[in-house]
Every structure is written in structure tokens, then in C-alpha cells.
DSSP file (Angstrom, degrees, kcal/mol; ACC not computed):
  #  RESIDUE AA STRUCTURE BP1 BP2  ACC     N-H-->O    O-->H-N    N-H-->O    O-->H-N    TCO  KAPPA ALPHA  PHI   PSI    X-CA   Y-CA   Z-CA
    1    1 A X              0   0    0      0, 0.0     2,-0.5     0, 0.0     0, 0.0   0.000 360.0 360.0 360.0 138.7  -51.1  -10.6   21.5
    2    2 A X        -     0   0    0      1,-0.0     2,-0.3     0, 0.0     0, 0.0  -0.771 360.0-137.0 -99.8 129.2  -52.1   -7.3   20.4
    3    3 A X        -     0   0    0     -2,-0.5     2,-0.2     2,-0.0     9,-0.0  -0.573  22.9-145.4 -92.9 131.4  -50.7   -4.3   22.1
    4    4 A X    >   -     0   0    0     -2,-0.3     3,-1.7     1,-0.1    -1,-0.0  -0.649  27.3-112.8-107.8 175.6  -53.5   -1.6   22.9
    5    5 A X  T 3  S+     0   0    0      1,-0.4    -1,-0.1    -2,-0.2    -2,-0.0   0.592 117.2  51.3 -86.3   0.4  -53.1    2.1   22.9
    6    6 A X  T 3  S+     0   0    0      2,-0.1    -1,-0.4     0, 0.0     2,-0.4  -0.257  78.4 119.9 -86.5  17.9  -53.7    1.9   26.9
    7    7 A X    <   -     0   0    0     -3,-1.7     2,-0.2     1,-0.0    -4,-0.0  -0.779  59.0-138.3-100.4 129.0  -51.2   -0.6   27.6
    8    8 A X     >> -     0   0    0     -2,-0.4     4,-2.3     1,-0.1     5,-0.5  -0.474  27.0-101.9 -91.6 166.1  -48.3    0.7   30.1
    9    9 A X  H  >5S+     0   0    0      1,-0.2     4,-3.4    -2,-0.2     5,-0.2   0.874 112.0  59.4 -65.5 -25.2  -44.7   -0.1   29.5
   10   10 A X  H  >5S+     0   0    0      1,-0.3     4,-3.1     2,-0.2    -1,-0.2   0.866 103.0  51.3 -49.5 -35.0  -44.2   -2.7   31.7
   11   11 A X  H  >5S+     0   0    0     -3,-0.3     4,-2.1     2,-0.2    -1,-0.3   0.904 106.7  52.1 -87.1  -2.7  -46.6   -4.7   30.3
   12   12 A X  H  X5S+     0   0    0     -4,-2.3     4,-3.5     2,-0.2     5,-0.2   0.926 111.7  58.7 -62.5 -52.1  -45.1   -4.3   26.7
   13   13 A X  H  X<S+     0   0    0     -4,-3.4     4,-2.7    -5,-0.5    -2,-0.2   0.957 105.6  42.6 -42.7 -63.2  -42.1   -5.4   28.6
   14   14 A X  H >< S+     0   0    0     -4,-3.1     3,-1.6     1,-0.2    -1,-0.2   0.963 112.3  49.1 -44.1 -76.1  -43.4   -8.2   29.6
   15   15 A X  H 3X S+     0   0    0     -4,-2.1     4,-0.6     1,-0.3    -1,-0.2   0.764 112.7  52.4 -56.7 -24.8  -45.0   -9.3   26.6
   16   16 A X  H 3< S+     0   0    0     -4,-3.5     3,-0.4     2,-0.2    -1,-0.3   0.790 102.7  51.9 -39.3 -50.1  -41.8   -8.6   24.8
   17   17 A X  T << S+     0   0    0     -4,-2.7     2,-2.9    -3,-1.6     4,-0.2   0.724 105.6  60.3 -64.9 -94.0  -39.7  -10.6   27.0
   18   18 A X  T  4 S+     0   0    0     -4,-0.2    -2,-0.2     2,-0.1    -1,-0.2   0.418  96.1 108.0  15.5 -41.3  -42.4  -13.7   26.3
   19   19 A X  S  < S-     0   0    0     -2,-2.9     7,-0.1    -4,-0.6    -3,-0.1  -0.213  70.5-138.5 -45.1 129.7  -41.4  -13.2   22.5
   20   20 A X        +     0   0    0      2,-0.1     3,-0.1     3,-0.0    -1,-0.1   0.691  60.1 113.2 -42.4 -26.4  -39.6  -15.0   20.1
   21   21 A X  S    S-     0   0    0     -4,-0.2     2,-0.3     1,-0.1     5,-0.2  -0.085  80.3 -85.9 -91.2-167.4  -37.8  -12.6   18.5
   22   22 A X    >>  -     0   0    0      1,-0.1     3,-1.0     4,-0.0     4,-0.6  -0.463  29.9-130.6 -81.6 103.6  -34.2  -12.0   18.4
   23   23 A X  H 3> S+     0   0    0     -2,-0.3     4,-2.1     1,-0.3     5,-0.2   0.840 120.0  56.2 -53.3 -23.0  -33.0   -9.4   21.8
   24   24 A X  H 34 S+     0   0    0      1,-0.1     3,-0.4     2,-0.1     4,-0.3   0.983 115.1  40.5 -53.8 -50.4  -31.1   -7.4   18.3
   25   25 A X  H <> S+     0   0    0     -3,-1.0     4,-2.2     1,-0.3     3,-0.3   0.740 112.6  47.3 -35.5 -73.7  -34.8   -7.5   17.4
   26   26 A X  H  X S+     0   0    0     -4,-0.6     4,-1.2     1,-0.2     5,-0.3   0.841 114.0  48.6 -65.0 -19.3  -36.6   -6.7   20.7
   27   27 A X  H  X S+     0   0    0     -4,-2.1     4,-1.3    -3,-0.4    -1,-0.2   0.704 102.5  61.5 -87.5  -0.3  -34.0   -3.3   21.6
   28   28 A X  H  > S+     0   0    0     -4,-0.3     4,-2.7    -3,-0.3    -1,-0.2   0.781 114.3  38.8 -90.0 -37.5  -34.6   -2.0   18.0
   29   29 A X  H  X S+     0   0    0     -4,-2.2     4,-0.8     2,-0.2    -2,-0.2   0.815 112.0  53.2 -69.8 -19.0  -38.5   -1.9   19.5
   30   30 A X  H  X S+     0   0    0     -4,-1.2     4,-2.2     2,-0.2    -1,-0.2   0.696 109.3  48.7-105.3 -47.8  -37.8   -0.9   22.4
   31   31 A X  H  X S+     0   0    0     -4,-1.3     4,-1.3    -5,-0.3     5,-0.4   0.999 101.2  59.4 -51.0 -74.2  -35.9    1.9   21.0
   32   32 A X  H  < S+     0   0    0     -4,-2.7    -2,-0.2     2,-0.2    -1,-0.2   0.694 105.1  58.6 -15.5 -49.4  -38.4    3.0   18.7
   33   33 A X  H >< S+     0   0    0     -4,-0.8     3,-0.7     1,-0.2    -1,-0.2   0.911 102.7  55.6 -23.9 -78.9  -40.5    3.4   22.0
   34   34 A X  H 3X S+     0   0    0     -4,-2.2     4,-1.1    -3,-0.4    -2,-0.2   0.446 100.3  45.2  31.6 -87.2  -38.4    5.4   23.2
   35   35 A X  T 3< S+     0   0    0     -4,-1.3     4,-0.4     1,-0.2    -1,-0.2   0.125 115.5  52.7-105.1  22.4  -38.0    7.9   21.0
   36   36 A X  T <4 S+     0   0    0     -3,-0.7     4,-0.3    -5,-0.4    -1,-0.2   0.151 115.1  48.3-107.1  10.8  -42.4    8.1   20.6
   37   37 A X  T >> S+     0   0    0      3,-0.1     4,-2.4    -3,-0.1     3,-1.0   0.633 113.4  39.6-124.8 -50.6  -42.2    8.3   24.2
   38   38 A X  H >X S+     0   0    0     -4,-1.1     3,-1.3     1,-0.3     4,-1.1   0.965 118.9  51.4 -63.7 -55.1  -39.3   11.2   24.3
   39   39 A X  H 3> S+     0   0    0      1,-0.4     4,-1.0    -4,-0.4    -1,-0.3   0.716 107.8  54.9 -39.1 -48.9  -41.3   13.0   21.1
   40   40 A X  H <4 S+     0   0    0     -3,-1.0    -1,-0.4    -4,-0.3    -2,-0.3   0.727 111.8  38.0-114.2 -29.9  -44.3   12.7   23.2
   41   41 A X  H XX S+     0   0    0     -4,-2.4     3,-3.4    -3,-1.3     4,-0.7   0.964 110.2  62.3 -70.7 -84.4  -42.8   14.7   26.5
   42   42 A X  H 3X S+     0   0    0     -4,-1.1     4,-1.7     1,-0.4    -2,-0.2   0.510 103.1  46.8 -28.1 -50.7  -41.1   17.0   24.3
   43   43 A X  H 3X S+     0   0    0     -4,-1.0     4,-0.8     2,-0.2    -1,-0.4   0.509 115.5  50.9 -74.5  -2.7  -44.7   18.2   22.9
   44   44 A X  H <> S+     0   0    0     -3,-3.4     4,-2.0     2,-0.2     5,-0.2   0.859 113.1  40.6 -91.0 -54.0  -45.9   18.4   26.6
   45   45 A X  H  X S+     0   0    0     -4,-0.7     4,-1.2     2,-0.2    -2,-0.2   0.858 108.0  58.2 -48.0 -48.8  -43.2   20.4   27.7
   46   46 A X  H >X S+     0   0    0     -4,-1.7     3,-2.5     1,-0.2     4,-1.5   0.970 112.0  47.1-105.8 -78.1  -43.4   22.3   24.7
   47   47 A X  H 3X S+     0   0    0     -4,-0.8     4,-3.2     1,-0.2    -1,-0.2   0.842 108.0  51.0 -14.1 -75.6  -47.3   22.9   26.1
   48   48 A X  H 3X S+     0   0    0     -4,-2.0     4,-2.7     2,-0.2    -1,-0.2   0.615 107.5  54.6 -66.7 -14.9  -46.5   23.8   29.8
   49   49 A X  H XX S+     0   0    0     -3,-2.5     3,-2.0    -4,-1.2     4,-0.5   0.857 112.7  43.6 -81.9 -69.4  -43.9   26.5   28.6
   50   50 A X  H 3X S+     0   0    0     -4,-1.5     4,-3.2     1,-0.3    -2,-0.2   0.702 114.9  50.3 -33.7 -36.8  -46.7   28.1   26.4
   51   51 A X  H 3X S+     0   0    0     -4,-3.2     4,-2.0    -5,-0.3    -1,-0.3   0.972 108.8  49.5 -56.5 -51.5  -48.8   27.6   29.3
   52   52 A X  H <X S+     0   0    0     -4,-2.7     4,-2.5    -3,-2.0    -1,-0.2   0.790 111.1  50.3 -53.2 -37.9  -46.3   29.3   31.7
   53   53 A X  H  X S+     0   0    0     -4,-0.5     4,-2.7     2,-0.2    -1,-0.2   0.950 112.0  49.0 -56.3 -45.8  -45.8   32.5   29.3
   54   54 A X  H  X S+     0   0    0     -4,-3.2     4,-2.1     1,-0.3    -2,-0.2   0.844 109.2  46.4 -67.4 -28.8  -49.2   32.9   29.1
   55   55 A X  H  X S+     0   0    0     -4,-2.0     4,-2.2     1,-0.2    -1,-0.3   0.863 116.0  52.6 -83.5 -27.6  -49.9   32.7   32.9
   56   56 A X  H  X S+     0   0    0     -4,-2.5     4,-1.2     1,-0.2    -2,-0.2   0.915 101.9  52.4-101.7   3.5  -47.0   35.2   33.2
   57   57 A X  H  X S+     0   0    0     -4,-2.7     4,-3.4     2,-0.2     5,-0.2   0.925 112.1  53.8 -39.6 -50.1  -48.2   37.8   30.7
   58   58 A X  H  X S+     0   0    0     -4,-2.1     4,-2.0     1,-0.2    -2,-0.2   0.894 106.9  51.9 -55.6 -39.3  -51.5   37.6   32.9
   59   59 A X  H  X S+     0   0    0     -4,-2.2     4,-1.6     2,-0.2    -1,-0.2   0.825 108.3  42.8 -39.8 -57.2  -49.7   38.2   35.7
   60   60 A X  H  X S+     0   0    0     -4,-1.2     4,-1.7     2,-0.2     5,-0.4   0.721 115.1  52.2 -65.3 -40.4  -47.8   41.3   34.9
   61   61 A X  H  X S+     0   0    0     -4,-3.4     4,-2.0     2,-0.2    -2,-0.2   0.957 110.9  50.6 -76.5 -17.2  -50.9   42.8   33.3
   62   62 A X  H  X S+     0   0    0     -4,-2.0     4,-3.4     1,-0.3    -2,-0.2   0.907 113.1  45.4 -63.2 -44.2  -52.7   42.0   36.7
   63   63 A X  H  X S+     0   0    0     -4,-1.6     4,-1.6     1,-0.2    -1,-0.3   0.826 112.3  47.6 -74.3 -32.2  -50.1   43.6   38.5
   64   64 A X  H  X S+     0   0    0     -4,-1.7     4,-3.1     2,-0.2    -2,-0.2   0.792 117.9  44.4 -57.1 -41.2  -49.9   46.7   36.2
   65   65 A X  H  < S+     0   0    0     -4,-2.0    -2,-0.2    -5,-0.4    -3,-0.2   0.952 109.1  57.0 -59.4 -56.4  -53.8   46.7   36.6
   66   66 A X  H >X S+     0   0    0     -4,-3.4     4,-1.0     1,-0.2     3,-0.7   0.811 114.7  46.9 -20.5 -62.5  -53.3   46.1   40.6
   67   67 A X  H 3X S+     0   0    0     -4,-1.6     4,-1.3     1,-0.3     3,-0.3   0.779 107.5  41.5 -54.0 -57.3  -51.3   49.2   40.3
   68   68 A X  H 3X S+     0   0    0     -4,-3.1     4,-0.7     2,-0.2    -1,-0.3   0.198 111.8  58.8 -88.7   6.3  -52.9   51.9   38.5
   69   69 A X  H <> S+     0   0    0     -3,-0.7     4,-1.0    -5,-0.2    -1,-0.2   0.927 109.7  45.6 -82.4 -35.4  -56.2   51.1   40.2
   70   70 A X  H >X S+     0   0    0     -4,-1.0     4,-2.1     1,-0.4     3,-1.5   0.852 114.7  47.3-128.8 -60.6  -54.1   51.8   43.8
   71   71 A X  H 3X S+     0   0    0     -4,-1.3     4,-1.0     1,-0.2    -1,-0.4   0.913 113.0  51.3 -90.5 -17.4  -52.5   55.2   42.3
   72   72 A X  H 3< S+     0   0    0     -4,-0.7     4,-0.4    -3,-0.2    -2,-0.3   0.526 106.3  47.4-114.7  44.3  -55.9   56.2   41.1
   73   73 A X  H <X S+     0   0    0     -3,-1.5     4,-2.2    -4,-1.0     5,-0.3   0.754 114.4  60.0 -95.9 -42.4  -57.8   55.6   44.5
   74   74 A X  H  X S+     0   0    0     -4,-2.1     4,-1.9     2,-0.2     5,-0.2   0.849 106.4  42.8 -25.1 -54.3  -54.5   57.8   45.5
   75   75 A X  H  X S+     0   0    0     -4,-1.0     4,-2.5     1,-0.3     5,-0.2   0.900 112.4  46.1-100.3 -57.4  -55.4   60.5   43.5
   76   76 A X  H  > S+     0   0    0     -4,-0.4     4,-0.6     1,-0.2    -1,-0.3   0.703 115.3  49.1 -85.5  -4.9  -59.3   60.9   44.2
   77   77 A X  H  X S+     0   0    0     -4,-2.2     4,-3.0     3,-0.1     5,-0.3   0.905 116.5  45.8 -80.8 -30.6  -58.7   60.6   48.3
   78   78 A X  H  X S+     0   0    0     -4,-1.9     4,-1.4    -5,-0.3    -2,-0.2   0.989 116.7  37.6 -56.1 -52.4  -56.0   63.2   47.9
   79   79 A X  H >X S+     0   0    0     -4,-2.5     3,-5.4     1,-0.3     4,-1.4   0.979 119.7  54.6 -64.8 -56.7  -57.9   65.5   45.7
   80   80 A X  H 3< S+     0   0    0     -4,-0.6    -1,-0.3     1,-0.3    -2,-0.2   0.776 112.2  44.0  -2.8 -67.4  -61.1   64.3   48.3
   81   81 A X  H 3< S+     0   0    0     -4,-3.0    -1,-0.3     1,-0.2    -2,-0.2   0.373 105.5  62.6 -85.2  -4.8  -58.9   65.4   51.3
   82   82 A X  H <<        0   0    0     -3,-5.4    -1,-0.2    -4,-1.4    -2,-0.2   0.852 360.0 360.0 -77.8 -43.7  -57.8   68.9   49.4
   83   83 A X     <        0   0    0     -4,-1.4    -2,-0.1    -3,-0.2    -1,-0.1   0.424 360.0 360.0 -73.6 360.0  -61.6   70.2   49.3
């Protein structure tokens, strides 16, 4: 049976147990799994930090932005309210 690239692990499981080969055999696959499966979070994770710096650079400039519009609406009602 041919394993596709949409196949979840249970059913690998499955078709695994269903196999002939040898249980040294099947944990050596099973491993292998394994460590494509851990590789494959790691590059996700890997993702979601970039993601997270980037959302909080935006953040900080938003709030800097936030800021200095706020001190210069300050600045023209004052001078406004001098005149």
C-alpha cells in the first residue's frame, strides 16, 4: 500500500502494524517520522517567532506614531488657546 503525502499518522500506524516487517524494523520508521515530524514544527515555530518580532516592531512604531501624533495635537490647541 502506498502511503500518500495526505495520509495522517494513525493511519501509517495502522498500516504499519498490518506489515510484515520486523517491530526492530517498524520503530526504526517510526523514528524516522519522528524526527520529519519534529524538523517540520521546528521550521513552524521558527516562522511564528519571525512572525511575532515583526508584529511587535509594528506595534512599537504604532505606539511611537500613536504618540507623537497626541503631543502634536497638544501643541497646536495649546498654541490655538495662547492667541
Amino acid at each position: 500500500m502506498l502511503i500518500s503525502k495526505d495520509m495522517k499518522l494513525n493511519g501509517i500506524h495502522k498500516i504499519m502494524q498490518e506489515s510484515s516487517l520486523k517491530e526492530k524494523d517498524k520503530n526504526v520508521i517510526f523514528t524516522l517520522i519522528d524526527i520529519k515530524i519534529e524538523n517540520e514544527m521546528e521550521k513552524v515555530l521558527k516562522k511564528f517567532e519571525s512572525l511575532e518580532t515583526r508584529l511587535d516592531i509594528t506595534f512599537k512604531t504604532l505606539i511611537w506614531v500613536v504618540g507623537i501624533a497626541f503631543t502634536l495635537i497638544s501643541v497646536f490647541m495649546a498654541i490655538i488657546a495662547l492667541k
